[in-house]
C-alpha positions as CSV (number, residue, x, y, z in Angstrom):
1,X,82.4,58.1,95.3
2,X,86.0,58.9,95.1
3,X,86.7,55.6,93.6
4,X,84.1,56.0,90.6
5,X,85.4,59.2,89.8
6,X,89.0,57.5,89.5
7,X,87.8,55.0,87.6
8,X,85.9,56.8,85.2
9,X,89.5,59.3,84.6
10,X,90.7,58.2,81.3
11,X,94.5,57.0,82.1
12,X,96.3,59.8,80.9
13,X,94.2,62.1,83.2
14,X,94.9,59.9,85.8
15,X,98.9,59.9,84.9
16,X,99.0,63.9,84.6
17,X,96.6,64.4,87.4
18,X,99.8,62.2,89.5
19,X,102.3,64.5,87.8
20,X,100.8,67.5,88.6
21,X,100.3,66.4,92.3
22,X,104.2,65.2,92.4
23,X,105.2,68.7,90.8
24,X,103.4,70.3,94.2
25,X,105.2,68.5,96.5
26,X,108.8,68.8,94.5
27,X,108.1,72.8,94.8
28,X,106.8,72.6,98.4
29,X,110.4,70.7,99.3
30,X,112.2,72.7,97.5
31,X,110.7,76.0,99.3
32,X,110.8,74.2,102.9
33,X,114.3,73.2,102.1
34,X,115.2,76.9,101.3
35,X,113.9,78.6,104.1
36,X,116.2,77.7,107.2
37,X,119.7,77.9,105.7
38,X,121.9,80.1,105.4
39,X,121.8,79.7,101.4
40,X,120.9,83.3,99.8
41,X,120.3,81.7,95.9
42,X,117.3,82.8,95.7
43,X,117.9,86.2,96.8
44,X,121.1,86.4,94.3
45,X,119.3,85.1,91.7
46,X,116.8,87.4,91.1
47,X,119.6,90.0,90.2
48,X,121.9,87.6,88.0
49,X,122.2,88.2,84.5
50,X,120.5,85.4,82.5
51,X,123.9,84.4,81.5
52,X,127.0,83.5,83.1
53,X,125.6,84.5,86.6
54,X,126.3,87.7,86.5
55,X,125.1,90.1,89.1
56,X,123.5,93.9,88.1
57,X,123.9,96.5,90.6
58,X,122.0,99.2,89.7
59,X,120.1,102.4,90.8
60,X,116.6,103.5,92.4
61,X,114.7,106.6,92.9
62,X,113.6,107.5,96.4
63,X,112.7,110.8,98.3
64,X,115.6,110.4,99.9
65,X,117.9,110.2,96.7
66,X,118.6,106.9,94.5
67,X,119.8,103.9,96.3
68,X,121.1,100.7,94.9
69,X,119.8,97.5,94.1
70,X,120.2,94.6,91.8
71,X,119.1,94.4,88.1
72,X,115.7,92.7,89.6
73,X,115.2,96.2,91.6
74,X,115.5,94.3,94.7
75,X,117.2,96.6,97.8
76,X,120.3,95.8,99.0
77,X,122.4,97.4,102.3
78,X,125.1,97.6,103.9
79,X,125.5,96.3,107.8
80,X,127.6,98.7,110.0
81,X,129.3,96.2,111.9
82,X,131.1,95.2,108.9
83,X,134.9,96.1,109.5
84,X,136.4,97.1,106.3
85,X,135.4,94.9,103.3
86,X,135.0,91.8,105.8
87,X,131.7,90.1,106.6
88,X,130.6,89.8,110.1
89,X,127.4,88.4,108.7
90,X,127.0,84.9,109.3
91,X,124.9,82.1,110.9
92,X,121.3,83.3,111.5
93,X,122.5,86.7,110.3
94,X,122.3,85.5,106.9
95,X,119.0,83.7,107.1
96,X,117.4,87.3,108.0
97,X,120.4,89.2,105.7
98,X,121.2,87.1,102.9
99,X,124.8,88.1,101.2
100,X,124.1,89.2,97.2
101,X,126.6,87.1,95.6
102,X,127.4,86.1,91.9
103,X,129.0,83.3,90.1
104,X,130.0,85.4,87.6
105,X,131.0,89.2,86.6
106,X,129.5,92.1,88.5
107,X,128.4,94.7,86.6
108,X,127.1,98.4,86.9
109,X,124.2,100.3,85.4
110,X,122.1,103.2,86.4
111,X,123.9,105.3,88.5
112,X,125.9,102.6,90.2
113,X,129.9,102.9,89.6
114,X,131.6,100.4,88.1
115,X,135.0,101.4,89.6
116,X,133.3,101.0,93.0
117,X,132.0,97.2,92.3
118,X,133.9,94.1,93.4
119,X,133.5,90.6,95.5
120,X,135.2,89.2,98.6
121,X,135.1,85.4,99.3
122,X,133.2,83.9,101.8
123,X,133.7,81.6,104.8
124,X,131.6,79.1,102.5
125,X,133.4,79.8,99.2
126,X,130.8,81.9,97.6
127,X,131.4,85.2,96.0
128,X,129.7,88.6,97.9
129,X,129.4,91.4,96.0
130,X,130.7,95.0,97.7
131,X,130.0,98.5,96.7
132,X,132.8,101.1,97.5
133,X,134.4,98.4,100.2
134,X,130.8,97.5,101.7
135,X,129.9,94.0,101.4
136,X,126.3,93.9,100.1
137,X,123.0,91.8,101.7
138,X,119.4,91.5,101.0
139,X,116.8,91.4,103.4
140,X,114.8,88.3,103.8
141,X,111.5,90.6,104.8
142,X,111.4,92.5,101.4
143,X,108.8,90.3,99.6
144,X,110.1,91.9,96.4
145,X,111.3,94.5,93.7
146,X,110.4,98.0,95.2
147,X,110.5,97.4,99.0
148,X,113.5,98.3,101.5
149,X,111.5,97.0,104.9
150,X,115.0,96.7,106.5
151,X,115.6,100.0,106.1
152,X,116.8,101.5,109.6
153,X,116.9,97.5,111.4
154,X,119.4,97.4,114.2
155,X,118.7,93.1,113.9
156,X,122.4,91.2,114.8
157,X,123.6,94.3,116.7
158,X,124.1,97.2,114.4
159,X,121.8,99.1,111.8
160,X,121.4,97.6,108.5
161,X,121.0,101.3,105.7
162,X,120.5,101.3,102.0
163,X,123.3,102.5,100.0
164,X,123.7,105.5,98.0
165,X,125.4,105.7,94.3
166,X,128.5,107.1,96.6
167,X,128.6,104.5,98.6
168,X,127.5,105.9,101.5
169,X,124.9,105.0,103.6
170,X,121.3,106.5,103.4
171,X,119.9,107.0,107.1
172,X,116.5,108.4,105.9
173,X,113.4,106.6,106.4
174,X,112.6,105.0,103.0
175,X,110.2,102.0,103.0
176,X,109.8,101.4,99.2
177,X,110.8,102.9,95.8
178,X,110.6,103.3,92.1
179,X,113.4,101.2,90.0
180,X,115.4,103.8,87.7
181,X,113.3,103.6,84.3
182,X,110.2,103.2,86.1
183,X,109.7,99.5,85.6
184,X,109.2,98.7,89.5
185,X,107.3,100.2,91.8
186,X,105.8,98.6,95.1
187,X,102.7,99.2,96.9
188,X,102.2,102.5,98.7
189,X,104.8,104.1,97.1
190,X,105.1,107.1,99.0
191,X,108.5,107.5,101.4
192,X,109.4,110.2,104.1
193,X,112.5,111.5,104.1
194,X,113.4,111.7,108.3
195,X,116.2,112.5,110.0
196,X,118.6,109.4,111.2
197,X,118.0,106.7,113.6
């Protein structure tokens, strides 16, 4: 039956129905292949600028205060064991902790400082972004714009905390958050403000 069906596809359904199947598997690779490695594009990208590469850091309301995060309103921390402006994140760290890095200017918005933005170079060559000295890292279990599930992690050794606008870290319990101008918000919403960990 398969075969009369086939047959009875006029060729260019049969050509786009191929393309469409070879389009699946290109963006099946392309996910396998980013899963593993230590890579953190995807991550970086979804706060770059759509020109240049440039990477937002930006501002987010929480009942704990406003933390940052990229232009995308993704959350992004700081890692205690980090000595100074140096990365100690590396290896499987930065499958679980991917670095926010750029390719091109870092800028500020919200209430994010631009005075307290810069990058440091990586083992690898790429560009990480810091905030007031503190290198700056994703985490691979926030599914998107509005959640900070690593919030409070101890993973690799040391806790992992969201950043404040001072550049200090927040130690309150704060699970997800609305985007300064209200444009992200993730579900369950609501945050307790607890002591530290």
């Amino acid at each position: 039956m398969g075969r009369t069906t086939l047959t009875r596809m006029s060729p260019a359904v049969r050509v786009a129905t191929g393309m469409g199947g070879a389009a699946a598997v290109a963006v099946l690779a392309a996910a396998c292949s980013s899963g593993g490695g230590s890579s953190s594009a995807a991550p970086a990208a979804s706060g770059a600028a759509s020109g240049g590469g440039a990477t937002v850091i930006t501002t987010a309301t929480t009942s704990a205060g406003s933390v940052l995060t990229d232009g995308s309103g993704r959350a992004v921390y700081l890692w205690v064991k980090d000595s100074g402006s140096t990365s100690a994140c590396s290896g499987a760290c930065t499958g679980a902790w991917p670095p926010v890095t750029t390719t091109g200017a870092v800028t500020a918005s919200g209430g994010a400082s631009a005075s307290d933005l810069g990058t440091i170079t990586r083992s690898d060559g790429t560009k990480q972004v810091t905030y007031d000295g503190h290198p700056l890292y994703y985490y691979a279990g926030d599914s998107g714009s509005g959640m900070a599930s690593g919030q409070g992690s101890d993973s690799f050794g040391a806790k992992w905390w969201l950043v404040s606008p001072s550049g200090s870290d927040v130690t309150a319990s704060v699970s997800s958050f609305t985007a300064d101008g209200g444009s992200s918000t993730a579900p369950g919403a609501s945050q307790s403000a607890a002591g530290g960990y």
